[in-house]
C-alpha positions in Angstrom: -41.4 47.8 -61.6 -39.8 48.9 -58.5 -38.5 47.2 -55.3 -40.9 44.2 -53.7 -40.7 45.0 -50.2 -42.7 41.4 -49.6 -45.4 41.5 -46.9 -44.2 43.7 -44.5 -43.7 46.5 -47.3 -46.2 49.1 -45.6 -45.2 48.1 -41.7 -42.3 50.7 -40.4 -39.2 48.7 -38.9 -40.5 48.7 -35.2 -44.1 47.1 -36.3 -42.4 44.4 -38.2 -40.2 44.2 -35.3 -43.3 43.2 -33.1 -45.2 41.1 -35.6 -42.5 39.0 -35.4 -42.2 39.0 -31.4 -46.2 38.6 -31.7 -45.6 35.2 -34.0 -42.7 34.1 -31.9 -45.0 34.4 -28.4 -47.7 32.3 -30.9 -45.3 29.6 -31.3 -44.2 29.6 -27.5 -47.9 29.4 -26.3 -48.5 26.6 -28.6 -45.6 24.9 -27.1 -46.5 25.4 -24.1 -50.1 24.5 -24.1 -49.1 21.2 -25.9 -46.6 20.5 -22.9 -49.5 21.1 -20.5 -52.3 19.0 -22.1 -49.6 16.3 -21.8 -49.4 17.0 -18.5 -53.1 16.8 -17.8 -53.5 13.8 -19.9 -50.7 12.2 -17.7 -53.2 12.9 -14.6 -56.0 11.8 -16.3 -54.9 8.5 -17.5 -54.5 8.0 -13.3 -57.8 8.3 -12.6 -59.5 7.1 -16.1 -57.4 3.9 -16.6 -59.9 1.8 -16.8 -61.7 -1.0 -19.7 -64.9 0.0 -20.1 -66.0 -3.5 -20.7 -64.4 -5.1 -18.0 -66.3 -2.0 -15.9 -69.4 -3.3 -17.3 -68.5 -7.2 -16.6 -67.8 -6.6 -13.0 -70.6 -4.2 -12.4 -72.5 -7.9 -13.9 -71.1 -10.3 -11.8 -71.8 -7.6 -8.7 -74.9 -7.7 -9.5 -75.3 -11.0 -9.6 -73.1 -12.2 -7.0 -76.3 -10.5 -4.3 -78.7 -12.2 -6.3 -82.4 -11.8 -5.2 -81.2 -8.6 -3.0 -80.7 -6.5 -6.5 -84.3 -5.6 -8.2 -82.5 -3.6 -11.0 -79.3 -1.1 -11.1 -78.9 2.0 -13.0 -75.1 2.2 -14.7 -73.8 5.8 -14.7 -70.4 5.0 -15.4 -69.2 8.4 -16.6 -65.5 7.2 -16.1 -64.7 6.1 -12.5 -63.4 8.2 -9.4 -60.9 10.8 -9.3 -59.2 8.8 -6.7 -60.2 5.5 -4.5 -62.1 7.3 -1.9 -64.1 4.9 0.7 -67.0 8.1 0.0 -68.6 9.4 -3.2 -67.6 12.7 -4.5 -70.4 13.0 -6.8 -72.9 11.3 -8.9 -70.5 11.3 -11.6 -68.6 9.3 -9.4 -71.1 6.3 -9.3 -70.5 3.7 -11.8 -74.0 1.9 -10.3 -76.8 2.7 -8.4 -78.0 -0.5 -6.9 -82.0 -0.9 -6.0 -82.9 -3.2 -3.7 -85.8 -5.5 -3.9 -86.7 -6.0 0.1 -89.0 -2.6 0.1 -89.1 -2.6 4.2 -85.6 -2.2 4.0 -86.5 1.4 3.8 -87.2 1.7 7.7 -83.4 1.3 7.9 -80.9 3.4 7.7 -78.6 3.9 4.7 -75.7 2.7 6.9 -77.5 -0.2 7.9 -78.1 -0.8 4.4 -74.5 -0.5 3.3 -73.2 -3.0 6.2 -76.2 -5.5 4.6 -74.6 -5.1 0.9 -71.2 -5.2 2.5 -71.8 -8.5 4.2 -73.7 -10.1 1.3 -70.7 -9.4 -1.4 -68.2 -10.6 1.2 -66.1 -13.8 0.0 -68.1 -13.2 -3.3 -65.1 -10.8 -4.9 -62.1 -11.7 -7.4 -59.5 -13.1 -5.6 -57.2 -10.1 -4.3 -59.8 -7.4 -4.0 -60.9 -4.9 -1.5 -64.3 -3.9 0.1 -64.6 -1.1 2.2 -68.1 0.9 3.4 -68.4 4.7 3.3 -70.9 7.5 4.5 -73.2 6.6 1.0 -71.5 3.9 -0.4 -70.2 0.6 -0.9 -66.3 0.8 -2.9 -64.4 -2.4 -4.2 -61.0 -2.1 -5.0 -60.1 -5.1 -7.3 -55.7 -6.6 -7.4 -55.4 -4.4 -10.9 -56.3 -1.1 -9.2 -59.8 -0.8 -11.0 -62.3 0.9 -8.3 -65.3 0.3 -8.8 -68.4 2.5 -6.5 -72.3 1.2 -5.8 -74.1 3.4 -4.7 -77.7 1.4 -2.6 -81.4 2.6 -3.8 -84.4 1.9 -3.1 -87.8 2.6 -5.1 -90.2 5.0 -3.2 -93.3 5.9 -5.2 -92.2 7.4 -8.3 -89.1 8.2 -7.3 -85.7 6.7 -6.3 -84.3 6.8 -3.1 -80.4 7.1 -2.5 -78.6 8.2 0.8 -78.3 11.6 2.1 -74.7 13.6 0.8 -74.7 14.7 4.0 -76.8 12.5 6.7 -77.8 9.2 7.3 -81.0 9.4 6.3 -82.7 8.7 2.5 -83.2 11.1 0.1 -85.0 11.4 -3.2 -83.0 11.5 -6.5 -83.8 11.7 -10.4 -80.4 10.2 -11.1 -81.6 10.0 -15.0 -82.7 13.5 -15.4 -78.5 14.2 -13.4 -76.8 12.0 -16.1 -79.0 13.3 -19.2 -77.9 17.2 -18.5 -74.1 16.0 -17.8 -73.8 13.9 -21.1 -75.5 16.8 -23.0 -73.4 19.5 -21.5 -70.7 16.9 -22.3 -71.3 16.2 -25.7 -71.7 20.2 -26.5 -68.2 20.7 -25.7 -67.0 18.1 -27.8 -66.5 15.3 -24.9 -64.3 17.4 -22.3 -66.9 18.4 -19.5 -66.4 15.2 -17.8 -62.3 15.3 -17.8 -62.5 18.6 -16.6 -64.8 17.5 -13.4 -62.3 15.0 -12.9 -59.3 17.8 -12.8 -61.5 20.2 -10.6 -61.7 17.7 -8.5 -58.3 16.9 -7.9 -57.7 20.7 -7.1 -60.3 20.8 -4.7 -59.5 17.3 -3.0 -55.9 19.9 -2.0 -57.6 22.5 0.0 -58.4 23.1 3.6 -62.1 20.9 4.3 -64.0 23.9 5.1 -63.4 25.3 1.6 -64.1 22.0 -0.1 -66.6 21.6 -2.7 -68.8 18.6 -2.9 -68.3 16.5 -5.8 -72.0 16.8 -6.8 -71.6 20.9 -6.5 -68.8 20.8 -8.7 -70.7 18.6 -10.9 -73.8 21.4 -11.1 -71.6 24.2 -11.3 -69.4 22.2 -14.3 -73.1 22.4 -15.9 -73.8 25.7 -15.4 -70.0 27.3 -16.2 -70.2 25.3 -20.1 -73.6 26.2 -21.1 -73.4 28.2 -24.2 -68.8 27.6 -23.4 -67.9 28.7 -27.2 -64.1 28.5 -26.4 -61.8 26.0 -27.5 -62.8 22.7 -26.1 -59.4 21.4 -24.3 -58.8 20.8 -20.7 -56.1 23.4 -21.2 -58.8 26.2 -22.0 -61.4 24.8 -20.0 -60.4 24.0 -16.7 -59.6 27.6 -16.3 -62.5 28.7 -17.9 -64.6 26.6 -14.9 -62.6 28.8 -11.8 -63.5 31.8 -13.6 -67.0 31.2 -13.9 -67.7 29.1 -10.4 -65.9 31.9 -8.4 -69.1 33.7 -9.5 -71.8 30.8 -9.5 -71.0 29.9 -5.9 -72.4 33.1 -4.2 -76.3 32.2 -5.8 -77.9 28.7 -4.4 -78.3 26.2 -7.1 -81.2 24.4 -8.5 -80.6 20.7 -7.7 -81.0 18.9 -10.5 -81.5 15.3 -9.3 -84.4 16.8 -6.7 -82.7 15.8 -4.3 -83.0 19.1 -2.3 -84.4 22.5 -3.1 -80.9 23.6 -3.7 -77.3 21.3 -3.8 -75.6 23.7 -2.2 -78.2 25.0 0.9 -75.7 24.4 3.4 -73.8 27.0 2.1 -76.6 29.5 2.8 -78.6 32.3 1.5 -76.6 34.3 -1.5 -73.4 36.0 -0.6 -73.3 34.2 2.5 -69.7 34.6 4.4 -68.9 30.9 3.3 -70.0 31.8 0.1 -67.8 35.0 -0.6 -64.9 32.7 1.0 -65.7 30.1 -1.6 -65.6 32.7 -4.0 -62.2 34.3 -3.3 -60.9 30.8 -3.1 -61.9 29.7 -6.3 -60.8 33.5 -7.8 -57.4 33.2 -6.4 -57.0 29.5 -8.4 -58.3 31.2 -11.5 -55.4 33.6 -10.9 -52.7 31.3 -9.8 -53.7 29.6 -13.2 -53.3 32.6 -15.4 -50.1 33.3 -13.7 -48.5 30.0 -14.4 -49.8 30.6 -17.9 -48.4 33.5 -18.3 -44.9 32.3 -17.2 -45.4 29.6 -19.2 -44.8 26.9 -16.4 -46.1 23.5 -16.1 -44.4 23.1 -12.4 -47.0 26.1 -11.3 -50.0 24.3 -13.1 -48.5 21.1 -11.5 -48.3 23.1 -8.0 -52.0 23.4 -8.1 -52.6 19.6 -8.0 -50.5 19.1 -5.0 -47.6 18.0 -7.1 -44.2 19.3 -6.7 
């Protein structure tokens, strides 16, 4: 019959030799990967600890508690802040958007408007919590550490009305059409979009201001890098996948999607503006960092990269 040399009969010593370094690096990345979505699900469970249901009771009792000043509200709720900020990063940010019912209210400013909501919920929260008023909106910081973010709107005709990201002025929003292509993009990539935002997000709150993004551009480039993603769909794989791919996005304007503005990102400037290339290098050298710490298999460098030591 002759001898059975088994599976690795036709290899010659030194190929077997590195088949079996290849399976043993398999085994070590798997490790590895499984140490660092415990690490990210560590972060995560910071800034997503929240009951859904008791999100959706208080946004109620918010609600009610102004009473006749409240026409309607639009829930986002696409999981809460990625840290108590007295500002909204993004519209993913906003768990409601509030629409007043006193149309002349439009003649005043959004800050106005703010201070009016401030003043009208004050006295009116659980006992313990925390009120504060930022550039666009109103955040309330309850004694269990849920925070929640309203952001004020007002009905123009036949469209909505939110404040300006950037100036104290109104500015017109399609907050629906925003959260239909974010919980599509979402829900292709099996449910992982929206963590990722929140981990991009807690990068970029690290860097210098200048090179900041806006929470609502990294929310419309997040769309952009996963259309058509076909990669595994982890925050492991994808967080790096969304440096890679925004390093390039950033040097183009965007399409806004809420219609908001021509473009999210005009104050950026034209394509391959200075800013723009600086964005871009920025956002290459964290794709790099990231495939470095990958590469030497270290959750401290990955960790480094959230501010964390």
């Amino acid at each position: 019959m002759g001898g059975s040399g088994g599976t690795f009969s036709r290899y010659k010593p030194s190929e077997i030799a590195q088949k079996v370094r290849d399976e043993e690096r398999k085994i070590d990345n798997a490790e590895f990967e499984t140490r660092l979505a415990g690490r990210f699900t560590d972060l995560l469970s910071r800034f997503n600890d929240r009951d859904a249901g008791r999100v959706r009771d208080r946004l109620e009792e918010l609600t009610t508690s102004l009473g006749p000043e409240i026409a309607e509200k639009v829930d986002l709720v696409f999981g809460g802040s990625v840290a108590k900020h007295t500002y909204v990063d993004g519209l993913s940010d906003v768990d409601s958007i509030l629409i007043l019912n006193d149309t002349p209210l439009a003649e005043r400013t959004p800050q106005k408007i703010l201070e009016r909501l401030a003043a009208a919920l004050s006295g009116k929260l659980e006992k313990g919590s925390r009120l504060s008023v930022g550039s666009i909106a109103i955040t309330v910081e309850y004694a269990d550490g849920m925070t929640l973010q309203l952001l004020p709107g007002l009905r123009g005709e036949g469209h909505l009305k939110v404040p300006a990201w950037r100036r104290n002025e109104w500015s017109a929003i399609n907050p629906e059409q925003f959260r239909a292509g974010l919980t599509k993009r979402n829900e292709e990539c099996g449910g992982k979009v929206v963590p990722t935002i929140k981990l991009v997000k807690a990068i970029n709150a690290t860097l210098p201001e200048k090179v900041q993004l806006t929470g609502y551009h990294i929310e419309s480039l997040a769309i952009a890098a996963f259309r058509g993603y076909d990669g595994p769909k982890t925050t492991v794989k994808m967080l790096p996948h969304f440096f890679e791919r925004a390093a390039d996005l950033v040097l183009r304007p965007m399409n806004d999607r809420t219609g908001q503005s021509v473009h999210v990102d005009e104050h950026l400037g034209p394509a391959n503006s200075d800013l723009r290339k600086e964005l871009g290098h920025v956002l290459q050298r964290i794709s790099k960092r990231m495939t470095n710490a990958t590469a030497a298999q270290s959750v401290e460098q990955w960790s480094a990269l959230f501010g964390e030591g």
